[in-house]
N, C-alpha and C positions, 0 to 999 in steps of 0.2 A: 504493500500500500504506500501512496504516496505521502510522504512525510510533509506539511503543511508549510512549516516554518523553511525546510529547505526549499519548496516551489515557489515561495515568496522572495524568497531572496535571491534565486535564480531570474526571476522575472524584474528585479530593479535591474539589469544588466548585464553585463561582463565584469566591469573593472568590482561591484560590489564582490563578485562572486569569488573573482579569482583571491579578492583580500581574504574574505572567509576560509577559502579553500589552504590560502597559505599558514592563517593562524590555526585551522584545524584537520591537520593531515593526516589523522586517524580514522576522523570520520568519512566514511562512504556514504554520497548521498541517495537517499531514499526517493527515488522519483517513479517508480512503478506505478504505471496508469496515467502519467501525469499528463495534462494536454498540455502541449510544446509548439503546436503548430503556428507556423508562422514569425516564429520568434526570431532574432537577428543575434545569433552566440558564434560570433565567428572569435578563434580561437578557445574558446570555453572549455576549462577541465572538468572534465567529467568522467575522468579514471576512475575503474572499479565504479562507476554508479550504477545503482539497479533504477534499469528504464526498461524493464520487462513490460510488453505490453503500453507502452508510453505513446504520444500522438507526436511523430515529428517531424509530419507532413510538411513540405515545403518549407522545413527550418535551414536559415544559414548555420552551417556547420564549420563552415570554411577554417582550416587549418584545428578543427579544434581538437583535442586532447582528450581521445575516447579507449585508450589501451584498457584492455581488460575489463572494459564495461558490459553491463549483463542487459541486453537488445533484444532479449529473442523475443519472436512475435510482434516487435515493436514495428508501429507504418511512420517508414521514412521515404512515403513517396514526393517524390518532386523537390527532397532536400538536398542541397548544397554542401557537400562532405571534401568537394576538393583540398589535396592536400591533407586530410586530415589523418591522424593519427591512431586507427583502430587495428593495431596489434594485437594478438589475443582475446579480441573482443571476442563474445557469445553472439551472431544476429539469426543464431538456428529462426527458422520460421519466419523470419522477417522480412518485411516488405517494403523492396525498396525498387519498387517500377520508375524509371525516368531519372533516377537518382545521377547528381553528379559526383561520381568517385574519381575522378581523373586525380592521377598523381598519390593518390591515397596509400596509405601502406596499411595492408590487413595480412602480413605476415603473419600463419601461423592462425588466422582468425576461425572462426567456425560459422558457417554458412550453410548448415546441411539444412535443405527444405527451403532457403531462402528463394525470395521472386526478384532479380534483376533482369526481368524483360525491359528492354528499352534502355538501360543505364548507360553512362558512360562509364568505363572501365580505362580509358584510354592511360598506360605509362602506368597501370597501378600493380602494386609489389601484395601476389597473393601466393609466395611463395610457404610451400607445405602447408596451405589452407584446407579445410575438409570443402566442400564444393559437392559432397555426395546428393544426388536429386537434387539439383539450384537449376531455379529455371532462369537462363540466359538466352530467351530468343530476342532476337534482333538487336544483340548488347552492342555495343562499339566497345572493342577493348582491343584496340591498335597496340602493341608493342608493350603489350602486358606481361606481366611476370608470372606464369603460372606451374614455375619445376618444384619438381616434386610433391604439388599438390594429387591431393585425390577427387578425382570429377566423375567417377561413378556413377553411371543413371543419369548424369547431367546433362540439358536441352541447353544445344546452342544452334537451334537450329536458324540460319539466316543469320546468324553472327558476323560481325567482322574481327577477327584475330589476326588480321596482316603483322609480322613481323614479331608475332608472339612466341615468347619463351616457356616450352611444354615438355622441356627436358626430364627426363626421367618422372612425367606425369601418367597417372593412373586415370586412360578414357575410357575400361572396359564400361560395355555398354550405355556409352555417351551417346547421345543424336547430334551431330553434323551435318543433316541435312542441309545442303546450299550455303552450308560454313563460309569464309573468306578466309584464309589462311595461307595469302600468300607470302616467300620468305620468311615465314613462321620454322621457327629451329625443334623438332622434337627429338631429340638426340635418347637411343632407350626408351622411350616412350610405349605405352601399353594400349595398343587400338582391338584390345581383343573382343569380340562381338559390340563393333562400335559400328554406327551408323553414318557413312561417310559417302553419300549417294548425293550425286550433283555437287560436289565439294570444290573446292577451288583452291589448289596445293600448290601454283606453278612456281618453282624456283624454290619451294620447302627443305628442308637440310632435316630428313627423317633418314641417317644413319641409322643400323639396332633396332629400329623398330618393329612391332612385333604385331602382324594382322593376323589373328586366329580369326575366323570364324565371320571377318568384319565384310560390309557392304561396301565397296566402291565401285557400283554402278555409275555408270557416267562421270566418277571423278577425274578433273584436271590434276595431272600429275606431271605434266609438262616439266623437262630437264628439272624435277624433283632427285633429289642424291637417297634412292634407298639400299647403298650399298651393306651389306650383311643384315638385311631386313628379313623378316619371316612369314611368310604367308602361307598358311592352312586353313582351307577348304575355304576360300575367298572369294566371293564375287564380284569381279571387278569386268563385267559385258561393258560395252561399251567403251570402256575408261581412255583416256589418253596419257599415254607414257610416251609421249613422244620426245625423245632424247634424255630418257632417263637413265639414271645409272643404276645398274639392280647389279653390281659385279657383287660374287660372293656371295647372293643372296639366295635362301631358300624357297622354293615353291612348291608346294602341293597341294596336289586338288585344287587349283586355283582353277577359275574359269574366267578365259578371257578372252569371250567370243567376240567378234566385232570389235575387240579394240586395234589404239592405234599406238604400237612400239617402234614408231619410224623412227630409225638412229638409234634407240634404245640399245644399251649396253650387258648383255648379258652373261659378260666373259666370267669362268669360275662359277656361275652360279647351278645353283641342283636342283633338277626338273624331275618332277614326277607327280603323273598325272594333272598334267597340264592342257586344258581344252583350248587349241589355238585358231575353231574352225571362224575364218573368216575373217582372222584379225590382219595386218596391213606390219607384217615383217621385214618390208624391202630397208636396205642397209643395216640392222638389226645385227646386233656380234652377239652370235649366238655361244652358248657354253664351252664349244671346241673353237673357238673362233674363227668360225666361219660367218661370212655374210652374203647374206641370200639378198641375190639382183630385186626381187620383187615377192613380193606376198604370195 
């Protein structure tokens, strides 16, 4: 419940807040339930505060001081968080549609069940965050940091991830559907029954990575680097691998009917049970290296 005496003093300001907060650094403020919406707390310490369930719709957040505050189920749609500092935060369940996170640092945060459809993400450090079910369709999160995180069941479908960091991330059974991910680094990366149909990869640096089971129907994979990558029982019709580097890599039971491995590099790599009827092989360096004039 929210504690009376801190919502009032929250709400003269900033600078009363931050004095408070300096002469009483033991106490954690009690703002659970509190309505917040609207309010202008740019920089605002709010470490360790319980704002479970809190209203902080369209509040300025900007840069404020939210490490280790407990969020979950709290609505921070259409708030202003750039920059800000929620390390360790709790925002399990929480909703934060259209939110601006750019530059934010949620290192380490928990997000499982959150709603950032439509947020900016862009430059934000969600590095080894839980992300398990967070729905991110239509996020903007340009050149994000998301290694070693776990994204488990997580919807990004229609995302933009250009240039994002997903090194050694956990996407089994993630949706990518019509993702943007291009020059995105997943170096180790876990795409095992991941949904990556219509996806947009070209120029991606997915070294190690590992496709069990995963969907890249129609995905661009254009001069994508999947050298010592892994593919088992993969659907990848259509796809285009046009000048990619698959040297080293495993394939089985891949089915990759109709696509297109023009120039595709596939020296070293181990074929079995490979469906290639109809795909478009011409210059293709095949495992002995050899390259076949035409399809």
């Amino acid at each position: 419940m929210t504690n009376i005496e801190h919502l009032a003093l929250l709400k003269r300001g900033v600078e009363k807040w931050r004095s408070w907060r300096e002469e009483n650094p033991a106490i954690a403020p009690q703002l659970a339930e509190a309505n917040l919406r609207t309010l202008d707390l740019p920089g605002a310490n709010l470490e360790f505060a319980d704002l479970q369930n809190a209203n902080l719709s369209q509040t300025i957040l900007v840069s404020a001081r939210l490490r280790c505050a407990h969020l979950g189920g709290a609505n921070l749609q259409g708030s202003e968080l750039m920059e800000a500092d929620l390390q360790n935060a709790d925002l399990g369940g929480a909703d934060l549609r259209g939110a601006n996170l750019r530059g934010s640092n949620l290192k380490t945060a928990n997000l499982l069940g959150a709603n950032l459809c439509d947020c900016n993400l862009t430059e934000a450090d969600l590095e080894r965050g839980n992300l398990i079910g967070t729905q991110l369709r239509d996020a903007i999160a340009r050149r994000v940091n998301l290694s070693f995180a776990t994204l488990r069941r997580a919807n990004f479908s229609r995302a933009n991830l250009s240039g994002a960091n997903l090194n050694d991330t956990n996407l089994n059974y993630a949706n990518l559907n019509e993702a943007i991910l291009l020059d995105a680094i997943a170096f180790r990366a876990d795409f095992n029954c991941t949904n990556l149909m219509d996806s947009h990869l070209n120029g991606a640096y997915l070294f190690g990575t590992k496709f069990i089971e995963a969907n890249l129907m129609g995905a661009d994979l254009r001069f994508v680097n999947l050298g010592r990558s892994r593919f088992e029982n993969t659907d990848a019709r259509g796809a285009n691998l046009r000048g990619a580097n698959l040297n080293r890599a495993i394939l089985q039971g891949v089915d990759l009917r109709g696509a297109n491995l023009h120039g595709a590099n596939l020296s070293r790599a181990i074929l079995n049970r490979v469906n290639w009827e109809g795909a478009n092989l011409q210059g293709t360096i095949m495992p002995d290296g050899t390259v076949p004039y035409c399809c």
